[in-house]
N, C-alpha and C positions, 0 to 999 in steps of 0.2 A: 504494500500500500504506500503511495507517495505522500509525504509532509504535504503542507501547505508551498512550502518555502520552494518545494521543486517546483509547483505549479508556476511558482508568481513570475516567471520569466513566459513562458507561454501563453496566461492570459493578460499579461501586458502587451504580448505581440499580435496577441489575438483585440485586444482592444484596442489599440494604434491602428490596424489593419482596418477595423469595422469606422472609426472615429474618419480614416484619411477619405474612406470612400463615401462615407455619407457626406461628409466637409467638400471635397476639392474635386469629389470622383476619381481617384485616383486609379491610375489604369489607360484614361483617355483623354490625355493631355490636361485633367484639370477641368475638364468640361463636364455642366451638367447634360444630365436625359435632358429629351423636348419635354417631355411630362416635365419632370423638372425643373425646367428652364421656366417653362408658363405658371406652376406653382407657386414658384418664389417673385416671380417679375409682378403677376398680379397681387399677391399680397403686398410687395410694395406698394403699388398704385393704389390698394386698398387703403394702409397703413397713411398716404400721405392724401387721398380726398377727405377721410376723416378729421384728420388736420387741419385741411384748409374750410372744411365746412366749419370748424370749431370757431374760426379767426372770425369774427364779427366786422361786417361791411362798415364802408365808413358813411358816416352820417352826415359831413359838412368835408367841406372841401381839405380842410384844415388838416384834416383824418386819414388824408390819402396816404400820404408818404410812411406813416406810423403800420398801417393798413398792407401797403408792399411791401414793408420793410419784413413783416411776419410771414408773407405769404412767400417771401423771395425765401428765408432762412428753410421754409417748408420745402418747397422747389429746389433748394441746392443739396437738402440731406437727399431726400428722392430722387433727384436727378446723381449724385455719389451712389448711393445704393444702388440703384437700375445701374447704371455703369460698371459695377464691381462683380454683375454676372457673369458667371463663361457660358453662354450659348452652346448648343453642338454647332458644327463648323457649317450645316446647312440653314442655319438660323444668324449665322454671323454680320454677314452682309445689311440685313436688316435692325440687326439687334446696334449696329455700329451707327445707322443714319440717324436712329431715334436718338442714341447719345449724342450724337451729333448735334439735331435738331434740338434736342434740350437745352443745351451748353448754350446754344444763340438765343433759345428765351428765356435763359434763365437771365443772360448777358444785356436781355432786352427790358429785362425787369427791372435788371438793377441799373441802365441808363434812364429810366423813368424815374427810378425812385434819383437819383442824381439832378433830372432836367426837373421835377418838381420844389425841390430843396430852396424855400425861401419864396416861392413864387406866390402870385396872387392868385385867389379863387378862381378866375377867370381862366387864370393861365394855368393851374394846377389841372383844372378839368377840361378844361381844353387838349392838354398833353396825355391826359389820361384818356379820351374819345378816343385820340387818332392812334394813341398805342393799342389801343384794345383790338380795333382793326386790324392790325398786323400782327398782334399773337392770336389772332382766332383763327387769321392760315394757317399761323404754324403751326397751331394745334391739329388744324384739317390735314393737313401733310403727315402729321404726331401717327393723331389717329390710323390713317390709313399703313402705317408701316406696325404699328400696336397688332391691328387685324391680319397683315402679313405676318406676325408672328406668331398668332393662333392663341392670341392674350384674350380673355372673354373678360378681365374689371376694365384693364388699361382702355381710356379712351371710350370710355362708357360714361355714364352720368354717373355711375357709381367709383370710377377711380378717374 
Protein backbone atom coordinates (compact mmCIF):
# COMPACT_ATOMS: atom_id res chain seq x y z
CA UNK A 1 0.00 0.00 0.00
CA UNK A 2 1.41 3.55 -0.96
CA UNK A 3 1.85 6.48 1.83
CA UNK A 4 0.36 9.54 1.01
CA UNK A 5 3.77 11.15 0.57
CA UNK A 6 4.26 8.77 -2.77
CA UNK A 7 1.17 9.86 -4.06
CA UNK A 8 1.70 13.75 -3.68
CA UNK A 9 4.02 13.99 -6.79
CA UNK A 10 1.55 12.35 -9.01
CA UNK A 11 -1.45 14.07 -8.02
CA UNK A 12 0.40 17.39 -8.25
CA UNK A 13 1.01 16.22 -11.93
CA UNK A 14 -2.08 15.07 -12.28
CA UNK A 15 -3.49 18.52 -11.05
CA UNK A 16 -1.02 20.93 -13.14
CA UNK A 17 -2.16 18.66 -16.14
CA UNK A 18 -6.12 19.16 -15.55
CA UNK A 19 -5.56 23.17 -14.08
CA UNK A 20 -3.13 23.83 -17.76
CA UNK A 21 -5.88 22.48 -19.91
CA UNK A 22 -8.82 23.95 -18.43
CA UNK A 23 -6.61 27.49 -18.18
CA UNK A 24 -4.77 27.89 -21.40
CA UNK A 25 -5.99 24.56 -23.26
CA UNK A 26 -2.91 23.22 -23.25
CA UNK A 27 -2.02 20.83 -26.10
CA UNK A 28 -3.37 23.48 -28.84
CA UNK A 29 -1.23 26.29 -28.84
CA UNK A 30 -3.14 27.88 -25.87
CA UNK A 31 -6.32 28.12 -27.73
CA UNK A 32 -9.66 27.61 -26.40
CA UNK A 33 -12.65 25.09 -28.07
CA UNK A 34 -15.31 27.34 -30.37
CA UNK A 35 -17.70 26.08 -27.48
CA UNK A 36 -15.30 27.62 -25.41
CA UNK A 37 -14.25 30.49 -27.09
CA UNK A 38 -18.28 31.70 -27.29
CA UNK A 39 -18.61 30.69 -23.49
CA UNK A 40 -16.25 32.82 -22.18
CA UNK A 41 -16.53 35.95 -24.87
CA UNK A 42 -20.34 36.16 -24.19
CA UNK A 43 -20.06 36.01 -20.51
CA UNK A 44 -17.92 38.90 -20.86
CA UNK A 45 -20.24 40.84 -22.94
CA UNK A 46 -22.75 39.63 -20.28
CA UNK A 47 -20.56 40.75 -17.23
CA UNK A 48 -19.98 44.38 -18.90
CA UNK A 49 -23.89 45.23 -20.35
CA UNK A 50 -24.65 44.61 -16.80
CA UNK A 51 -22.23 47.25 -15.89
CA UNK A 52 -23.03 49.65 -18.14
CA UNK A 53 -26.90 49.34 -17.48
CA UNK A 54 -25.85 49.92 -13.78
CA UNK A 55 -24.19 53.43 -14.70
CA UNK A 56 -27.08 55.89 -14.41
CA UNK A 57 -27.73 58.29 -17.68
CA UNK A 58 -26.88 61.61 -17.38
CA UNK A 59 -29.53 64.16 -16.41
CA UNK A 60 -28.03 67.60 -17.49
CA UNK A 61 -25.46 68.25 -19.68
CA UNK A 62 -23.19 68.98 -16.88
CA UNK A 63 -23.22 64.87 -16.28
CA UNK A 64 -21.99 63.93 -19.56
CA UNK A 65 -18.31 63.61 -19.09
CA UNK A 66 -18.72 62.09 -15.38
CA UNK A 67 -21.23 59.62 -17.36
CA UNK A 68 -18.29 58.59 -20.03
CA UNK A 69 -15.81 58.63 -17.81
CA UNK A 70 -17.78 55.22 -16.09
CA UNK A 71 -18.87 53.88 -19.01
CA UNK A 72 -15.20 54.24 -20.91
CA UNK A 73 -13.52 52.50 -17.60
CA UNK A 74 -16.42 49.62 -18.39
CA UNK A 75 -15.41 49.60 -22.02
CA UNK A 76 -11.71 49.39 -21.46
CA UNK A 77 -11.99 46.35 -18.73
CA UNK A 78 -14.36 44.57 -21.47
CA UNK A 79 -12.78 45.51 -24.26
CA UNK A 80 -8.90 43.97 -22.11
CA UNK A 81 -10.97 40.84 -21.35
CA UNK A 82 -12.41 40.05 -24.85
CA UNK A 83 -8.87 40.65 -26.14
CA UNK A 84 -7.17 38.31 -23.66
CA UNK A 85 -9.17 35.25 -25.47
CA UNK A 86 -7.37 32.68 -27.65
CA UNK A 87 -9.96 31.88 -30.25
CA UNK A 88 -9.25 28.52 -32.29
CA UNK A 89 -7.34 29.66 -35.32
CA UNK A 90 -10.66 29.55 -37.55
CA UNK A 91 -12.21 32.10 -35.24
CA UNK A 92 -9.09 34.34 -35.31
CA UNK A 93 -9.43 36.60 -38.11
CA UNK A 94 -12.76 37.67 -36.70
CA UNK A 95 -12.07 37.55 -33.08
CA UNK A 96 -8.85 40.15 -34.01
CA UNK A 97 -11.37 42.83 -36.08
CA UNK A 98 -13.71 43.09 -33.10
CA UNK A 99 -10.40 43.87 -30.94
CA UNK A 100 -9.61 45.96 -33.25
CA UNK A 101 -12.95 47.61 -33.62
CA UNK A 102 -13.03 48.04 -29.96
CA UNK A 103 -9.75 49.78 -29.30
CA UNK A 104 -11.13 52.65 -31.98
CA UNK A 105 -14.36 53.05 -29.79
CA UNK A 106 -13.08 52.72 -26.80
CA UNK A 107 -10.20 55.53 -28.26
CA UNK A 108 -13.40 57.32 -29.48
CA UNK A 109 -14.99 57.55 -26.17
CA UNK A 110 -12.22 58.80 -24.58
CA UNK A 111 -11.67 61.68 -27.38
CA UNK A 112 -15.33 62.74 -26.33
CA UNK A 113 -14.89 62.59 -22.85
CA UNK A 114 -11.54 64.92 -23.74
CA UNK A 115 -13.60 67.36 -26.49
CA UNK A 116 -16.38 67.73 -23.70
CA UNK A 117 -13.95 68.73 -20.69
CA UNK A 118 -14.92 72.38 -19.73
CA UNK A 119 -17.30 72.89 -22.53
CA UNK A 120 -20.65 74.55 -22.44
CA UNK A 121 -24.06 72.66 -22.58
CA UNK A 122 -24.41 73.53 -25.80
CA UNK A 123 -21.32 72.33 -26.94
CA UNK A 124 -21.13 69.33 -24.55
CA UNK A 125 -24.20 67.94 -26.39
CA UNK A 126 -23.69 68.94 -29.28
CA UNK A 127 -20.21 66.65 -29.39
CA UNK A 128 -22.07 64.06 -27.72
CA UNK A 129 -25.11 63.83 -30.90
CA UNK A 130 -22.44 63.80 -33.42
CA UNK A 131 -20.30 61.09 -31.47
CA UNK A 132 -23.00 58.85 -30.87
CA UNK A 133 -23.57 58.62 -34.62
CA UNK A 134 -20.30 57.21 -35.32
CA UNK A 135 -20.20 54.72 -32.58
CA UNK A 136 -23.41 53.31 -33.48
CA UNK A 137 -21.53 52.18 -36.85
CA UNK A 138 -19.02 50.91 -35.11
CA UNK A 139 -21.12 49.12 -33.12
CA UNK A 140 -23.15 47.88 -36.58
CA UNK A 141 -19.72 46.76 -37.91
CA UNK A 142 -19.03 45.25 -33.70
CA UNK A 143 -22.08 43.58 -34.18
CA UNK A 144 -21.90 41.94 -37.36
CA UNK A 145 -18.34 40.27 -36.72
CA UNK A 146 -19.85 39.23 -32.73
CA UNK A 147 -22.50 37.13 -35.01
CA UNK A 148 -19.55 35.95 -37.28
CA UNK A 149 -18.26 34.41 -34.27
CA UNK A 150 -21.38 32.48 -33.29
CA UNK A 151 -21.57 34.84 -29.98
CA UNK A 152 -25.45 34.74 -29.17
CA UNK A 153 -25.18 37.89 -25.66
CA UNK A 154 -22.34 39.83 -27.74
CA UNK A 155 -24.15 42.43 -29.63
CA UNK A 156 -27.43 41.70 -28.52
CA UNK A 157 -29.40 44.10 -26.31
CA UNK A 158 -28.40 41.82 -23.76
CA UNK A 159 -24.58 42.35 -23.87
Amino acid sequence: MRSADALRPRLLLAGAVAACSLLVGCGSGGRLSASDYRTQGDASCTDAHKRLLAVRAPASAGEVNGYLQKELAIAQEAQSRFAALHPPSSLQADHQAVVDLKRKQVAAVGGLIDQTRGKSNAQTIAAFKSASAGLGTQDQMINQRYRALGLRVCGTSNG
